[in-house]
N, C-alpha and C positions, 0 to 999 in steps of 0.2 A: 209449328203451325201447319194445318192440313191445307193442302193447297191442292182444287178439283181440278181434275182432270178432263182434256178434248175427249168428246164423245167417238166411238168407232169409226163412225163416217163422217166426220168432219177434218178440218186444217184449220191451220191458221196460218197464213203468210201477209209478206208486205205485197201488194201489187205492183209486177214493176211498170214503169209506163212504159208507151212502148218502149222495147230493149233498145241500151245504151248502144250507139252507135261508136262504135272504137274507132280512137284514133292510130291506126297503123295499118273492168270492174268488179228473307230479306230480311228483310229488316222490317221495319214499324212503315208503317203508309200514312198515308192522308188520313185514310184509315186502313189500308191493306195494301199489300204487294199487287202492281197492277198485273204483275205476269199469273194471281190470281186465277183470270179467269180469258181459255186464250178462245175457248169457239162458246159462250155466253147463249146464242143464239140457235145453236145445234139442237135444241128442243123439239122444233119441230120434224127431226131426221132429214129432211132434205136440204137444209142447208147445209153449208161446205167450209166456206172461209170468207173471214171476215178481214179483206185486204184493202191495205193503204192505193191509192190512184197514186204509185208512184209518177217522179216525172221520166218522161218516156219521151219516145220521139215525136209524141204527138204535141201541135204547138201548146198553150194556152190563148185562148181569147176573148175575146167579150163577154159580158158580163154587163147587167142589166144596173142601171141607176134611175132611181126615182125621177121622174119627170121635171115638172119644175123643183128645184130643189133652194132649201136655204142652207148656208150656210153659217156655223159657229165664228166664236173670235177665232176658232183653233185652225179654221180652213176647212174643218169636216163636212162632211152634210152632215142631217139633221133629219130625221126620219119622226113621219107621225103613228098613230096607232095604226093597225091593221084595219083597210075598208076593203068590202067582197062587194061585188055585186053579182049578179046572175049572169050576165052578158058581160065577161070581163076581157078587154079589148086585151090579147096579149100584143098582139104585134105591137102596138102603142107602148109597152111596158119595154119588149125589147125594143125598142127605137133610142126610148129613151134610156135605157139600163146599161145598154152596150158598151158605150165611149166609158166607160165606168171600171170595165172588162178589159185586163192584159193577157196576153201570153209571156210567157218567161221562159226563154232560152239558157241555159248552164252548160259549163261546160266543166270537167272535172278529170281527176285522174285515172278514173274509171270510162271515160269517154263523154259522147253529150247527151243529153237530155230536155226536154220541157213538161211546162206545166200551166197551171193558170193564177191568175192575182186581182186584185181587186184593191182599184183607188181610194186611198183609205182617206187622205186632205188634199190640200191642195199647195200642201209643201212639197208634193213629189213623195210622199209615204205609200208603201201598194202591202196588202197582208199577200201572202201565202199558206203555203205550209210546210212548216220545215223540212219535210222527205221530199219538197219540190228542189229546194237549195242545197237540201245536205252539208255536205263537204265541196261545193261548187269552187272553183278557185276565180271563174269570170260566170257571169250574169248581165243578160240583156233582157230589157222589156218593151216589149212591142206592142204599140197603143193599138187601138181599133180601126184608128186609118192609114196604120201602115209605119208607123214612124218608131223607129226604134233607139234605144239611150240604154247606156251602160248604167248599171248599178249596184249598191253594196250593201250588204247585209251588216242593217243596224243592228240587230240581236235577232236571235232564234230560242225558242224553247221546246226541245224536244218533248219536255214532258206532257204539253198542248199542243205538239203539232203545228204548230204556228208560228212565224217567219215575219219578221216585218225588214221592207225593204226602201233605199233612198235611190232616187232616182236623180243620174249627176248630171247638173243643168235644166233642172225639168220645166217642164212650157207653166207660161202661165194660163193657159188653159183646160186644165188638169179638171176631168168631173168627175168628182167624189161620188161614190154610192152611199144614197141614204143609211141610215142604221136603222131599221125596226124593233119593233119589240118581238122578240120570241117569245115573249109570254102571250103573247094577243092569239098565237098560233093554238087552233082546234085540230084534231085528227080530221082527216075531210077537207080540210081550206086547201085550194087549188096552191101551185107554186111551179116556180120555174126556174130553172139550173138555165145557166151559162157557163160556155168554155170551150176547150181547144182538144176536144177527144181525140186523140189516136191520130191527128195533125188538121184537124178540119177546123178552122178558126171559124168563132162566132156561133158556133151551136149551140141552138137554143133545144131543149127539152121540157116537156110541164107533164104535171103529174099531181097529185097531191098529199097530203100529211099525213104518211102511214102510221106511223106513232110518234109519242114523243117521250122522253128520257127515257130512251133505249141504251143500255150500258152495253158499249162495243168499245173491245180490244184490237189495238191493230201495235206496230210494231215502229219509230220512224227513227232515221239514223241523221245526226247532226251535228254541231261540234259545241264543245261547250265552250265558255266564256275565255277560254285561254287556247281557245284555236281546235284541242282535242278533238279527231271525233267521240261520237258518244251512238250508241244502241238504246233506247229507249220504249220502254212499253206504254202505251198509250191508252187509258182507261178516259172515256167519252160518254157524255150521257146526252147524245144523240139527235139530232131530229133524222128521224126515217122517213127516208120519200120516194117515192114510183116513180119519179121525174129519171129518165133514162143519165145513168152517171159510168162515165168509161173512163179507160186511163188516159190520163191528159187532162179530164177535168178537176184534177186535185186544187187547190187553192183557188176553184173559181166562187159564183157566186149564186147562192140560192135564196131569190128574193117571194117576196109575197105578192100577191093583186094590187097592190098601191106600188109594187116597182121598189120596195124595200129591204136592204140586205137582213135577213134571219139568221143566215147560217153561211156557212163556208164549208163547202164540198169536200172533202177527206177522205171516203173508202165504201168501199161497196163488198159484198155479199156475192160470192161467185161458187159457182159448184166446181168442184174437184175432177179435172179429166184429162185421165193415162196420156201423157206422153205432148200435153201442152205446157205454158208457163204464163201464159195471159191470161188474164181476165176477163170478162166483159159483162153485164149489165146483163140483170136479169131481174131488174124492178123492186134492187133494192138497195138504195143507197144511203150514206148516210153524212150528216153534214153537223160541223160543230157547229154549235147557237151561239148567234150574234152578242150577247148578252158576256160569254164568257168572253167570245173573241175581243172584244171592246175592253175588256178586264185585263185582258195579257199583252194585246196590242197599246194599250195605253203607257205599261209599265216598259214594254220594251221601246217604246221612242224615247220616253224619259231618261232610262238606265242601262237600255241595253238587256237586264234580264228581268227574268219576272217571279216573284213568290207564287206560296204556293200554299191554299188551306190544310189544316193539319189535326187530325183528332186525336191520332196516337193510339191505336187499337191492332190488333192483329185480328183476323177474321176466316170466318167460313160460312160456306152457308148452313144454314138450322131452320129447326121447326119446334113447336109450343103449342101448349092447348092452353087457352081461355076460354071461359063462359060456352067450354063445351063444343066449342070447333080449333082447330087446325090454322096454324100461321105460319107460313115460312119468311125468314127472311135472314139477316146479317147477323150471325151466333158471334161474340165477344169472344178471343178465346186467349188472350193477351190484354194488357193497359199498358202501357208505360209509364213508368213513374213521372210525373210531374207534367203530363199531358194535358191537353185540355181534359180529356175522356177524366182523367182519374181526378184533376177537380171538380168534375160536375157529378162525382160520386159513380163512374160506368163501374159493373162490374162484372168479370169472370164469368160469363154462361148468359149474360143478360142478350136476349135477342131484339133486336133492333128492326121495327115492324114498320115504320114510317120515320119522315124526317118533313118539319114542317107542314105538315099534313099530305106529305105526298107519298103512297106507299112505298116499301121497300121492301123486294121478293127475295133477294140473294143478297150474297155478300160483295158481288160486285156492284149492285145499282146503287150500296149506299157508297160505295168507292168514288162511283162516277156524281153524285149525288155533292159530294163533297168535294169534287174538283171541280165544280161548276161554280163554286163559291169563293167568296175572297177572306185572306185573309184578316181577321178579327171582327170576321161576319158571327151574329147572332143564332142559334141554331135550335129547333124545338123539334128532341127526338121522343118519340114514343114507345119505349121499352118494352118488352114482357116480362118477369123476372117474379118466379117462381110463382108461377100461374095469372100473376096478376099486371093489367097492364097501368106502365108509370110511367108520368112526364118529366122529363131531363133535359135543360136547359146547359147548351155548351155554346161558350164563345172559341171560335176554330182560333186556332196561332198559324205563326208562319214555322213551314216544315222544316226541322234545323237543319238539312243540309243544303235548303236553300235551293232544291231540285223541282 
């Protein structure tokens, strides 16, 4: 399997957050190898690298929660659809969104670290993201007005990035951030990051919805279910936002105009320069959607880990003519036997132009396309296959090795 290549002027690294302070640090895919595709985004020539907000020495902090808020039988909040207005009060959004918003202190055998998290119920659940915990051996999280509790990592899944964590003894006044809809989300709709950049608790940023299901790679280190660490490549189908996002702000939270979590903060887009090793924010971050996070964070309070959708394809990208123009998108270039792909009839060179009617340019965005989804979710791809375009219907499985 042909696997593309970093552009000349691009990287790929983890960001680390600020540096660790020392104590004295394929096979078949979902549909594709995530390591695939490592600068995705190099297109434009100026961009550089597309790195994790490691946790660093900056704290995490607040993070924005829905205003008045209900909550579930589950303890969660409960988010409504997306409302904009013209005049949209942010201070009000952070007032209310904050107490919502941790920082998370780690400490590990490579030294300390932080990052940021976000109150997921009101059993004392907080999400992060797994490059915030890592390999962490002690974890603290520090609410918004100052009060800090030790806590333990119920599951992590490197291969989302995302970390759910228990908090021991936790108040019963715990405010949950809403969950929005990121589907409600338009390129344009205002938004706002919270968290604990580079050690400044409580920083609020706003900005708005650069794109959406932008396929970015980033890199996060974690342990697997039997303590292991593990290295893991990280294929994300994105919400991209201009809301200024630095290291420290990794697992914080990125809400909408109604004060609703969308997404979760995870890595930014940094230029490449001699003789640095930090990153910092250049108005282009990127945040996984709420929708997934709520998909994997569910499974990991239940069980500790989380499945994973699964087509069973090896890939590259390609291109096709139909009806007399030009397509590029995800060229077939493997099936696996007994895959979802090969029961829904995929074959051998068939390129792969959309997925539920949403385009698909490369061989990573249907990557990331199909790690947004769960598995034995329904699925309606759009084919080209020798000149002519065909509909193919796959129900995704769960990925056998359960990564």
């Amino acid at each position: 399997m042909t696997t593309p290549q970093p552009g000349p002027d691009t990287t790929t690294q983890h960001v680390p957050a600020s540096p660790p302070r020392r104590r004295g640090g394929r096979r078949w895919v979902d549909v594709l190898a995530a390591a695939l595709l490592s600068a995705v985004l190099a297109s434009v020539g100026t961009y550089a690298a597309v790195q994790g907000l490691d946790d660093e020495d900056p704290a995490a902090t607040s993070a924005p929660s829905a205003a008045p808020q209900d909550t579930g039988d589950d303890g969660a909040a409960e988010g409504t659809p997306v409302s904009l207005s013209k005049d949209q009060d942010w201070a009000a959004v952070a007032d209310a969104v904050t107490p919502g918003v941790v920082s998370i202190d780690v400490v590990g055998r490579q030294g300390q670290g932080s990052g940021s998290g976000v109150v997921w119920d009101t059993d004392g659940h907080v999400v992060t993201n797994a490059h915030v915990v890592g390999t962490a051996e002690q974890v603290q999280v520090v609410l918004s007005d100052g009060r800090r509790y030790p806590a333990s990592v119920v599951g992590q899944d490197p291969s989302s990035d995302l970390a759910v964590l228990a908090l021991e003894n936790a108040p019963a006044d715990l405010e949950p951030v809403a969950v929005g809809d990121d589907g409600a989300l338009a390129v344009g709709d205002p938004v706002m990051a919270i968290g604990n950049p580079l050690g400044l608790s409580g920083t609020v940023t706003t900005g708005i919805v650069s794109a959406l299901d932008r396929p970015v790679t980033t890199r996060a280190t974690g342990t697997t279910p039997g303590g292991d660490p593990v290295a893991t490549e990280v294929v994300t189908n994105a919400i991209q936002t201009s809301a200024a996002i630095n290291p420290g702000n990794s697992g914080g939270a990125l809400v909408n105009a109604a004060g609703e979590l969308v997404g979760i903060n995870s890595s930014i887009a940094a230029l490449p320069a001699a003789g640095t090793s930090q990153a910092g924010s250049i108005g282009i971050g990127f945040a996984i959607p709420a929708a997934k996070v709520q998909v994997i964070t569910d499974q990991l309070i239940t069980d500790g880990t989380a499945e994973h959708a699964f087509l069973g394809v090896g890939l590259r990208d390609g291109a096709a003519e139909t009806d007399g123009a030009a397509l590029t998108g995800a060229e077939v270039r493997q099936v696996e036997p007994g895959s979802p792909a090969a029961e829904a009839g995929i074959q051998d060179g068939d390129l792969v132009v959309a997925i539920d009617g949403e385009q698909v340019r490369s061989a990573i965005a249907l990557v990331g396309q199909v790690r947004e989804r769960a598995s034995g979710e329904q699925v309606e791809l759009e084919v080209v296959r020798d000149g002519e375009q065909v509909q193919v219907t796959v129900t995704l499985a769960t990925r056998p090795d359960g990564g």
